[in-house]
N, C-alpha and C positions, 0 to 999 in steps of 0.2 A: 918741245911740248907746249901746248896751248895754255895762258894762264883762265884759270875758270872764271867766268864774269857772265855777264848776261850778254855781251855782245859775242861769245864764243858758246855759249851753250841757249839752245830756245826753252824760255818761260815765261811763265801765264802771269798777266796784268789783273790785279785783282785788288779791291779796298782795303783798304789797312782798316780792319775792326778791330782789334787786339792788339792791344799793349801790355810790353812781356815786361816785366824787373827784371833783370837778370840773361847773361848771355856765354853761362856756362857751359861743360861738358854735358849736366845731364839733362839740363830744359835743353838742349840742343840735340842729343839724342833721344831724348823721350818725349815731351809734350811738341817741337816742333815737327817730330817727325809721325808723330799722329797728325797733328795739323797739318800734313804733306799728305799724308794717306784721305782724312777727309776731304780735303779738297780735289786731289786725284779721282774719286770717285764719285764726286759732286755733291756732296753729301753739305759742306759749306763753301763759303767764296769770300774766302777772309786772308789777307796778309797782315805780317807783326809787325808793330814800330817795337824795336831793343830798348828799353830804358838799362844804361850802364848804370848797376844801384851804389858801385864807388868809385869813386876815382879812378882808381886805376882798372884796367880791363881789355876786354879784348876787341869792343868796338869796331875799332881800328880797322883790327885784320880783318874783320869780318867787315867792313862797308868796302878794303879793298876790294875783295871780287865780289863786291854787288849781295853783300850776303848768302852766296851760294859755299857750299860746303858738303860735302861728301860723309854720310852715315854708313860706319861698315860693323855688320851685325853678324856676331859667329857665335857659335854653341852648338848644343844639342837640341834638337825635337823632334819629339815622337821617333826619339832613338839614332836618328839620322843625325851625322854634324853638317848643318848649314854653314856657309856664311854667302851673305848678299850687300851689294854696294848700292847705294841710292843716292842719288843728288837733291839734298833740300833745296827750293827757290821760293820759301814761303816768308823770307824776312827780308821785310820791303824798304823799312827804312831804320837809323838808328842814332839816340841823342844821348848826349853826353851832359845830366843835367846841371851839374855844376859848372858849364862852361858856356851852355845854350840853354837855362832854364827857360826864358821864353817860347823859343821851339817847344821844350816841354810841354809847358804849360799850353801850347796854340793845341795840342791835340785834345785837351780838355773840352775842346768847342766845338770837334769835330760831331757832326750829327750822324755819320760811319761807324764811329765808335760804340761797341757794345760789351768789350768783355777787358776786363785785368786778370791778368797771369800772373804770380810771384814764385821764383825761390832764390832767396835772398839767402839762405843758409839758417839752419834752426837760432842765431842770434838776431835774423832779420827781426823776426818779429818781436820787437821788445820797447817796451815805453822810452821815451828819449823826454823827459818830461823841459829840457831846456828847448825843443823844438819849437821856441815861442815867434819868430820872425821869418812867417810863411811871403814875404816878399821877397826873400832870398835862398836859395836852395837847402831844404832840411837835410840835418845831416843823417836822420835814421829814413827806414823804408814809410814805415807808419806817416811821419813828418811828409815827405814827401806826398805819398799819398792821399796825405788829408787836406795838399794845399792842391794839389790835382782836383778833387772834389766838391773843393769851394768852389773854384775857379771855373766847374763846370755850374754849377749850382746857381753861381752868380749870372755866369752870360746866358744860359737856358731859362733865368729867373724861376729855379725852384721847379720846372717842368716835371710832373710824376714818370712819364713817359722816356727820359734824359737818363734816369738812374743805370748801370753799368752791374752786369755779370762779374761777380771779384771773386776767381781762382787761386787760394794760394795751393805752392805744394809743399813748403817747408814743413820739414820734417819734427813735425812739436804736434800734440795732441791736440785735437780739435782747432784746427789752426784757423781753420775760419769764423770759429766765432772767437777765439779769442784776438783776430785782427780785428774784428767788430769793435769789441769791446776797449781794444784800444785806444782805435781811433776813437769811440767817445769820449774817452778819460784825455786825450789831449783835445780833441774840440772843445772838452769845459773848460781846459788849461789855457786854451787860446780865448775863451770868453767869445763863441759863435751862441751864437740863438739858437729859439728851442725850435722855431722853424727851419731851419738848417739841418739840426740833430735830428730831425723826425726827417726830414727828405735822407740823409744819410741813412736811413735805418728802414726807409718804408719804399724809397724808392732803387734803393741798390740791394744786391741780393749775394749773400753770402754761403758759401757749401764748405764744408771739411771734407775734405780726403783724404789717401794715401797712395803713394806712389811706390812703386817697386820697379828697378832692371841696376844692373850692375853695369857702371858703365868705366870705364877704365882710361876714358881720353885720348890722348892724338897718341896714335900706334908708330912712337919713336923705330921701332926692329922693325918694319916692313914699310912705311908711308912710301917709301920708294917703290914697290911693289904694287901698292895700293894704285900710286896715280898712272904710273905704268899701265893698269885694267882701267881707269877710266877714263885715261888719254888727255891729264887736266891736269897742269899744277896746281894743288892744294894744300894750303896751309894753316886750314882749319879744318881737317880731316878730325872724326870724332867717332871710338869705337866701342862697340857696345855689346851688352849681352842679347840675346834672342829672345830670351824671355820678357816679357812685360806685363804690368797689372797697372792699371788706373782704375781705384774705388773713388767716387762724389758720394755724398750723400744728397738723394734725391731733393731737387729744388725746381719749381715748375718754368719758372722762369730762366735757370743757366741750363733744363734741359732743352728748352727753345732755342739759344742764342747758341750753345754748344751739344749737340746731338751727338757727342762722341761715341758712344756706344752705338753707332748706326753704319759704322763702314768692316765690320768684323772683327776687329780689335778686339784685344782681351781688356775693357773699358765697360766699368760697371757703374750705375745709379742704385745706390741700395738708401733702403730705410735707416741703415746705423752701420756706419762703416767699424763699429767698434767688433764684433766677431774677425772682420776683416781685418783687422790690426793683430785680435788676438792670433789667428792663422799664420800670420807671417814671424809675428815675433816670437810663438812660439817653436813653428815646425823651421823656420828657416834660422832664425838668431838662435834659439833654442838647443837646434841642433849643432850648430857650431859652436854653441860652448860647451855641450857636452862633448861634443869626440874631443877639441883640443888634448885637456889632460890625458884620454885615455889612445888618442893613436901618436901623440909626441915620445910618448911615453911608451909605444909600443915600436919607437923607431922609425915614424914617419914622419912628414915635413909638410907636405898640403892637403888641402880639402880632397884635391883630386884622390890623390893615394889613399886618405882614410874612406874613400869611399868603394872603392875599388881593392881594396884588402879585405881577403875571406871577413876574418876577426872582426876588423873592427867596421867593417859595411857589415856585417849583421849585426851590431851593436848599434850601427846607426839607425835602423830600418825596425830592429825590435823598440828601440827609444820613438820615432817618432810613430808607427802602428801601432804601437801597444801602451803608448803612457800618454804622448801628448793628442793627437785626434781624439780620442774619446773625452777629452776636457773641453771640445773646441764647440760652441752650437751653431752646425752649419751644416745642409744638409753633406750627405755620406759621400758625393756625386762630386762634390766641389773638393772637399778635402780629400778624397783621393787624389784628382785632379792636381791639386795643387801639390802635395808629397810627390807625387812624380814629377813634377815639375823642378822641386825641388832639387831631388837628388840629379836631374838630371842636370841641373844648374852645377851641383859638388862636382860633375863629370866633366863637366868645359874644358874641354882640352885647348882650348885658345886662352886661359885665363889659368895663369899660376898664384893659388891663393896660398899662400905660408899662414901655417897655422898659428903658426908664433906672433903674426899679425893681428889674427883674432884674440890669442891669452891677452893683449894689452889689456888692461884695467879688468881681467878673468872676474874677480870677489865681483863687485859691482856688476857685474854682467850675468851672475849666477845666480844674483840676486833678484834682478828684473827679466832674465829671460826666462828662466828655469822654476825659480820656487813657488809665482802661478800657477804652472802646470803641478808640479807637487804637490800647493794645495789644493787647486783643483781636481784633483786625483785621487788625496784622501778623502775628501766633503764627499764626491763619489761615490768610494768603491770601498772606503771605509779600511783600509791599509796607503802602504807606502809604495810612490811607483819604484821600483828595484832599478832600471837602467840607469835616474836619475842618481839612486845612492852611488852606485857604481862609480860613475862619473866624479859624485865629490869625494868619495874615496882616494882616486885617482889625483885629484885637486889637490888633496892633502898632501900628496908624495910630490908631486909635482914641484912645490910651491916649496919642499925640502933643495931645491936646487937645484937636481944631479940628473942627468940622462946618461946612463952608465959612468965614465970616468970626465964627462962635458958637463961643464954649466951649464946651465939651464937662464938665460938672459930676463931677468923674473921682471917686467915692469907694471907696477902698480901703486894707488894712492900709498903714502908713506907709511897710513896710519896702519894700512891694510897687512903692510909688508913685514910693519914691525909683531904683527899678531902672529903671523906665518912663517919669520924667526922663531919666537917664540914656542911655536907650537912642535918646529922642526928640532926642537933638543932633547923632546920626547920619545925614547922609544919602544914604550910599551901602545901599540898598536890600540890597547883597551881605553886607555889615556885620551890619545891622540881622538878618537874617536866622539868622545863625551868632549873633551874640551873645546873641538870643532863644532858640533851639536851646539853647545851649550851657548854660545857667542850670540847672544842679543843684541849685543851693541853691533857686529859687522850683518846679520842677518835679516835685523831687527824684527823678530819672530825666535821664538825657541825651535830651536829642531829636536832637539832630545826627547827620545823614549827608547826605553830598556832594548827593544826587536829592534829597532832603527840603530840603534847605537851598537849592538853587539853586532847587525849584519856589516856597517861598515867597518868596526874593528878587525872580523875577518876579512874583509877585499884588499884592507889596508897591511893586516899579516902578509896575508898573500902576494898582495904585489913588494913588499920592501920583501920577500923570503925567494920568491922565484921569479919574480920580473914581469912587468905588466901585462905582455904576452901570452904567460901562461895564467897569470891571474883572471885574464879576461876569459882566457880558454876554458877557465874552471866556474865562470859564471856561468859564460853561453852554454855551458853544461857538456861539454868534450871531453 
């Protein structure tokens, strides 16, 4: 079998304008393989230089075969399960900056160069305020970055024109203004001038985003199979889900230099990617934390099964149509769209998600994904959404231990855990109810009232008296 490289596979020569941080599984399957798809289509004519953002990484493998690597994409769409194989040849070159920072640094001069890419991981972006000796390679992303931007600054001398499109994708709120803002708080650290700070801020141009696909990495149970169909030994094979969303928040100047939304991609420029945030983390994080308690507990194991079981797929389906889309402001169009996208993602049958993977840190996740949409719900409609009580009802029994005569493997912050001991020695159902409610300290909000608290008193009867199966039965009204 042939090893994949550029001298066994034919690809397109093209300027390195982008420089990536980062040369993970999911900038590997998601933003380079949109940058395969525009370029495929002519849409740009751009290849990446890899900036490795730690020491250790995967570089390596990936300059073996010429940075080429194989994208295999399987799920469901539009009801159909796809999967398709593509070969990226868009990462052109790649440095290692703790070991060749000058390399680094030579592409700062480049007059090609137009756009930075990051994801460093939601800790990338974070002040390193020792980052003070930019003649030597900084140890955070920020650090680095801001010795990348002098060093253009300086050989460009200040050029308005010279300023760089900055994509982050990490996953932290408003990421791109708060890497702005970083980097100015260590350029005052460093003692740069205010002509510097003002080219940094006037001539480079910043967007927040958000990114969505699930991506799972190098498909250990079949890569044999995989290189078998594309007649190439690969060892940066990287495998993903079908689904994909890229929100920017529109910026005139990264929609010139990155026209992503222009090759058919599901890649959007919006006014305020913040609806966009609330949609996924409601109807998708959302809804994964409600089924956990209520189909572990019904006897099942993955996403797939909870969504594909009578019970609790219409548990799922009355929870995100009936409680959360009406909290969300987006037109009607988009969020159905995206709820079926959704579940259709729960369906992936190439992807086994254990639910049990999702209860990890459950409290804290109930918190931020679900009690929005609840408040958002009462502000509303002026009552309580029911599925959601359901669900923490279920949390309560859950968090008792026991799946019939089986543990229940409970992991969660200590503090959290030792509340839901506490609450598990309770068994009066009325109790349990109000003292759940009642927890400001883990909720930080009161949930108590008399109709909320009595209805979850009874789901919480019901499931510790006949088993969440039939508890649920007697919700969904059967």
């Amino acid at each position: 079998m042939k090893k994949l490289n550029r001298s066994e596979h034919q690809t397109t020569e093209r300027p390195i304008k982008i420089l990536q941080f980062g040369e993970g599984n999911f900038l590997r399957a998601f933003v380079d393989w949109i940058l395969q798809d525009l370029n495929d289509k002519g849409v740009i004519n751009a290849n990446v230089a890899v900036v490795q953002p730690t020491p250790a990484g995967r570089n390596n493998e990936l300059a073996s075969q010429d940075g080429l690597y194989t994208v295999c994409l399987e799920g469901i769409d539009k009801g159909e399960k796809v999967q398709s194989r593509s070969i990226i040849d868009v990462l052109g070159d790649f440095v290692v900056p703790y070991t060749e920072y000058d390399k680094y640094l030579s592409y700062a001069k480049s007059s090609d160069l137009e756009i930075v890419i990051s994801n460093t991981t939601e800790a990338g972006i974070a002040l390193d305020s020792s980052d003070t000796d930019l003649s030597v390679c900084p140890k955070s992303f920020p650090g680095k970055l801001l010795a990348f931007l002098k060093t253009r600054y300086d050989y460009f001398e200040g050029a308005a024109d010279k300023g760089l499109a900055i994509i982050p994708c990490e996953l932290i709120d408003y990421n791109g203004d708060e890497l702005r803002r970083i980097l100015n708080e260590l350029a005052k650290i460093n003692g740069y001038d205010e002509a510097f700070i003002n080219w940094l801020n006037t001539a480079n141009h910043f967007t927040n985003t958000l990114v969505d696909r699930i991506v799972p990495g190098y498909p250990r149970d079949n890569a044999a199979a995989i290189c078998e169909e594309t007649g190439f030994e690969d060892i940066n094979i990287v495998k993903g889900e079908v689904f994909h969303l890229w929100v920017l928040q529109k910026e005139p100047f990264i929609q010139q230099k990155l026209p992503a939304d222009k090759s058919g991609l599901n890649v959007i420029f919006a006014d305020d990617i913040t609806p966009y945030k609330q949609r996924k983390v409601k109807i998708l994080n959302g809804a994964h934390t409600a089924m956990v308690p209520v189909a572990y507990l019904s006897g099942l194991d993955t996403v797939r099964e909870a969504v594909t079981d009578t019970d609790t797929g219409r548990f799922v389906l009355g929870l995100i149509n009936d409680e959360i889309k009406p909290t969300i402001a987006l037109p009607q169009e988009e969020l159905d769209f995206f709820a079926t996208s959704v579940i259709e993602r729960f369906m992936n049958p190439f992807i086994r998600h254990e639910l049990m993977s999702i209860a990890l840190n459950s409290t804290t996740k109930f918190r931020t994904r679900l009690l929005p949409t609840y408040n958002d719900y009462r502000e509303k409609f002026g009552k309580s959404p029911k599925h959601i009580l359901f669900s923490f009802a279920s949390m309560c029994v859950f968090f008792r231990g026991k799946r019939g005569d089986d543990d229940i493997a409970l992991a969660d912050d200590e503090q959290y855990l030792r509340f839901w001991a506490e609450l598990s020695k309770l068994s009066d159902p009325a109790q349990i109810a109000e003292k759940a409610l009642s927890a400001k300290d883990i909720w930080q909000q009161d949930l108590y009232n008399e109709e909320d608290a009595a209805f979850v008193a009874a789901c919480i009867g019901n499931i510790l008296k006949y088993g969440e199966r039939e508890a649920l039965k007697k919700f969904l009204g059967e």
